[in-house]
Phi, psi and omega in degrees: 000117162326137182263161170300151180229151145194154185268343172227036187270024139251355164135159167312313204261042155285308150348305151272303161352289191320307171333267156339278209304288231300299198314306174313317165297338173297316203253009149269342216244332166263334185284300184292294170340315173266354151296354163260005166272333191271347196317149186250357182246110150013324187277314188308298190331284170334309211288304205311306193273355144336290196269001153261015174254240187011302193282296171321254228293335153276346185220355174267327172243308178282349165270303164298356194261328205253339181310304189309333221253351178304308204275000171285129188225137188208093175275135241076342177211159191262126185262131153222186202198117176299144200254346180280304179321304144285024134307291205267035150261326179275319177283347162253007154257281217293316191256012163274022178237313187272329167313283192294324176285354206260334176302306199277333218258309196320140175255019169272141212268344178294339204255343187255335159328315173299159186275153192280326175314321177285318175307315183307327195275328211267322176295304165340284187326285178327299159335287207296279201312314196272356169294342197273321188276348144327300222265352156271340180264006167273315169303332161308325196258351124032085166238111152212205191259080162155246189211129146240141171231140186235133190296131191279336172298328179294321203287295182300294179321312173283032184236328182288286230291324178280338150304312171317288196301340160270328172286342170264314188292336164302319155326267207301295196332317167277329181304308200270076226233003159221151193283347144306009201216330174287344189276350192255328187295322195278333184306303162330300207289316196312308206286322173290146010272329139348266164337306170308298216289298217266341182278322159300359187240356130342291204257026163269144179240160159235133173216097201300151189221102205282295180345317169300105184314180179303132199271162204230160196140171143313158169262162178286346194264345175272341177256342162289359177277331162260338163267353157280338182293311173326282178323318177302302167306305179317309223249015181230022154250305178318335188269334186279345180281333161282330172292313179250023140332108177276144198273161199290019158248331146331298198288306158333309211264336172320280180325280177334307188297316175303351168258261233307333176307302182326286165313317145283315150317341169282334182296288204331138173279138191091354163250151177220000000 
């Protein structure tokens, strides 16, 4: 028999919270992807899906995954968390996030041959499957006095939603090229990684056992306290970089002027 669980036992607004981190991040995280499209250097290119992988995938999907996991509650027992397993979680979200932008974006020419529609199928496919498996192996890092198991219809249902939800945001990343278009765009993305985290914490059972020693880890409240800070520093450099980032009519009125330079120096005699 399933043991009682909850999912909000501090209250809703972890819930928003959760909400708020996935979106924000999103929409730092769409924002920098498209300054990498626009890069005018190779070098630029790299820094720009640096740092849009860190804000999705560090901080839009994993950091809203551990925020949601503050209301999981299992009365009877004490919750901990294996400290490898979730390493290696937050490094398989960034780095199936920067895989997939580096899919749609790259500029190596073996890689821009592929139709671009397929790169878009195949980096979803990817993106999604390995976010969905971020968010099973923070479950995997789980200790408590007894079993966890997850209902295999949900476990599939949340796998869809992270692929869809990786194949639109790969989407929006090249599309939504104004920051008016990105804001319905990171809501969308936020509220499906929303979706993923909770349609998968559905279909969790649990079955407590008082025999089982005490499970030994971390609390979530002891690695979220430094990974929400971690986070804050992540997202405030993409932003301070977006900020002072020139806008495509800055670059517009630039060229121009390099053409008019251009163009008097051709008048003039003797120059060339």
């Amino acid at each position: 028999m399933s043991h009682e669980m909850h999912h909000f036992s501090m209250g809703m607004w972890v819930f928003f919270l959760a909400c708020a981190t996935s979106v924000v991040g999103s929409f730092v995280g769409l924002s920098c992807a498209r300054q990498s499209l626009t890069a005018p250097t190779a070098r630029g290119h790299r820094r720009w899906m640096a740092m849009a992988a860190l804000s999705v995938g560090g901080v839009a999907v994993w950091l809203m995954h551990f925020i949601g996991m503050m209301g999981f509650d299992i009365p009877g027992t004490a919750i901990r968390y294996a400290l490898g397993p979730t390493a290696f979680s937050v490094a398989l979200s960034v780095a199936a996030t920067w895989f997939g932008l580096w899919l749609v974006s790259s500029r190596a020419s073996w890689v821009n041959r592929v139709p671009s529609l397929a790169r878009l199928l195949v980096g979803g496919l990817g993106m999604g499957l390995a976010v969905s498996l971020m968010h099973y192996s923070d479950m995997w890092a789980i200790r408590i006095q007894g079993s966890l198991e997850h209902d295999p219809s949900f476990v599939v249902a949340s796998v869809a939603i992270g692929v869809v939800a990786a194949t639109a945001a790969l989407w929006l990343a090249q599309t939504a090229d104004r920051w008016v278009l990105r804001v319905p765009a990171a809501l969308l993305m936020g509220c499906a990684v929303v979706a993923l985290h909770y349609t998968g914490m559905a279909g969790v059972r649990v079955e407590v056992d008082p025999t089982v020693p005490l499970p030994s880890g971390r609390t979530v409240t002891a690695l979220l306290f430094p990974s929400f800070v971690l986070g804050i520093a992540v997202l405030a450099v993409p932003i301070a970089a977006l900020l002072l980032a020139p806008s495509r009519g800055d670059m517009a009125l630039e060229e121009e002027f390099a053409r008019w330079a251009t163009d008097d120096d051709a008048s003039v005699p003797g120059r060339s």
